[in-house]
C-alpha positions in Angstrom: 62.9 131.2 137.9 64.0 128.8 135.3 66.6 130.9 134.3 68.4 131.1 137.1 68.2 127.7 138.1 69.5 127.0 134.3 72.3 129.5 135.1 73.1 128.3 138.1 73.9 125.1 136.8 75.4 126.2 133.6 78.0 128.6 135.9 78.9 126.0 137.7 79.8 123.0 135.5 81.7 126.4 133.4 83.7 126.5 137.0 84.5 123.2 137.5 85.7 122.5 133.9 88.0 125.7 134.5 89.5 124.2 137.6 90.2 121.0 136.7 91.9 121.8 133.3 93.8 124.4 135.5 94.8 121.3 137.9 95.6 119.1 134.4 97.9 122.3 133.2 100.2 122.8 136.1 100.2 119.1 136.5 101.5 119.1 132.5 103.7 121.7 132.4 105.3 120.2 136.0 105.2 123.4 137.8 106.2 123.6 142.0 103.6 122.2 144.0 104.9 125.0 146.8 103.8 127.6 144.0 101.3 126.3 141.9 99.7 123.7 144.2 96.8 125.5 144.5 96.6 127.0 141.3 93.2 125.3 140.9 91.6 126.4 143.7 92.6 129.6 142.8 90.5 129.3 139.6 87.7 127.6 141.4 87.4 130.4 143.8 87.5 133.0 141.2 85.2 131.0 139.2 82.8 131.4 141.7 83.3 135.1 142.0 82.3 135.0 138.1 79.7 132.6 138.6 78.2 135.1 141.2 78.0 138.5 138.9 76.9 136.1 136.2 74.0 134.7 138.4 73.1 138.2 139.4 72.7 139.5 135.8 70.6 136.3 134.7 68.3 137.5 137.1 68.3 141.3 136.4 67.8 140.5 132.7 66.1 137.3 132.8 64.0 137.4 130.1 67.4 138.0 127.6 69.1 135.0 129.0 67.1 131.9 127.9 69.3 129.9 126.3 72.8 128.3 127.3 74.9 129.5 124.6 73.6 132.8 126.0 74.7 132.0 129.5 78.0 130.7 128.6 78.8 133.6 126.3 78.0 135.8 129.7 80.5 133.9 131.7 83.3 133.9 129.3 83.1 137.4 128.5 83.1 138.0 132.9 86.1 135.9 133.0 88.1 137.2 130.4 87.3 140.7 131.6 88.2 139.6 135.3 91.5 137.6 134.3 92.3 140.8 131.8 92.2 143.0 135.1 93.6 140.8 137.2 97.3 141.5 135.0 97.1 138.0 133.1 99.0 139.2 130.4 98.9 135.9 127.8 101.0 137.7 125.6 104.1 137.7 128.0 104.9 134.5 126.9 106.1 135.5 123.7 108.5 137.8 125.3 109.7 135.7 128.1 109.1 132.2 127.4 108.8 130.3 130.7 106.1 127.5 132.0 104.6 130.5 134.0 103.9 132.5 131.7 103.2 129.3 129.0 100.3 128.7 132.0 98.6 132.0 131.6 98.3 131.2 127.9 96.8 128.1 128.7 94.2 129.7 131.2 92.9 131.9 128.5 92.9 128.8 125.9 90.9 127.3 128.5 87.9 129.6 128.3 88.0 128.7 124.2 87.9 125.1 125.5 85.1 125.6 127.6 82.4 127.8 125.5 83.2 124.7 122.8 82.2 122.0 125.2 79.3 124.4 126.7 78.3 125.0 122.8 78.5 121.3 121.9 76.1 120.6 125.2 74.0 123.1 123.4 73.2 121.9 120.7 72.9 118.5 122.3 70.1 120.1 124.4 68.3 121.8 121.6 67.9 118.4 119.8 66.6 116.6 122.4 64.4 119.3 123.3 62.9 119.2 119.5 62.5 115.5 119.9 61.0 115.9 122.9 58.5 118.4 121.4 57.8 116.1 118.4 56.5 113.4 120.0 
């Protein structure tokens, strides 16, 4: 039960990190509010989509998703998979360079952004986790 709890938690602090550096992209690159306005809640609703397959698989494999490195690798590999279907081609931008297409880059850089600051948490709670178990 911890597991999911864990993962719960993991997936959504992974979702709102994606949103709001979605909302600080479009805000940077000065795209249409009538277009991209929303962009954010786009990627907080997909998010969630992700957050809900990932929560489901914690808790069909539970006992191979202890730690949260594991559960962030899970999530980034969902999104990827699901932004890759979706037609997010990142690559496009190199063929047609336009602030549309420069976003999509961004959106995949994003989910390298993320896994660091869920890997940095990491190892933040692994240490205080060992100090905890010294004492």
């Amino acid at each position: 039960m911890k597991n999911i709890f864990l993962s719960l938690m993991v997936f959504v602090v992974m979702s709102l990190l994606h949103a709001q550096f979605a909302d600080w992209e479009v805000g940077f690159l000065k795209l249409p509010g009538g277009s991209y306005g929303m962009f954010s809640g786009f990627m907080l609703i997909f998010c969630s989509v992700v957050t809900g397959i990932g929560v489901l698989t914690v808790a069909i494999f539970r006992r191979n998703y202890y730690s949260i490195l594991r559960m962030a690798v899970l999530f980034e590999v969902i999104h990827l998979l699901f932004l890759a279907i979706s037609g997010n081609n990142p690559f496009l931008y190199f063929y047609k360079a336009t602030h549309e297409n420069l976003l999509m880059v961004m959106v995949y850089g994003n989910a390298i952004a993320v896994f660091l600051i869920m890997y940095l948490l990491d190892v933040l709670y692994l240490k205080i986790n060992s100090l905890n178990r010294k004492k």
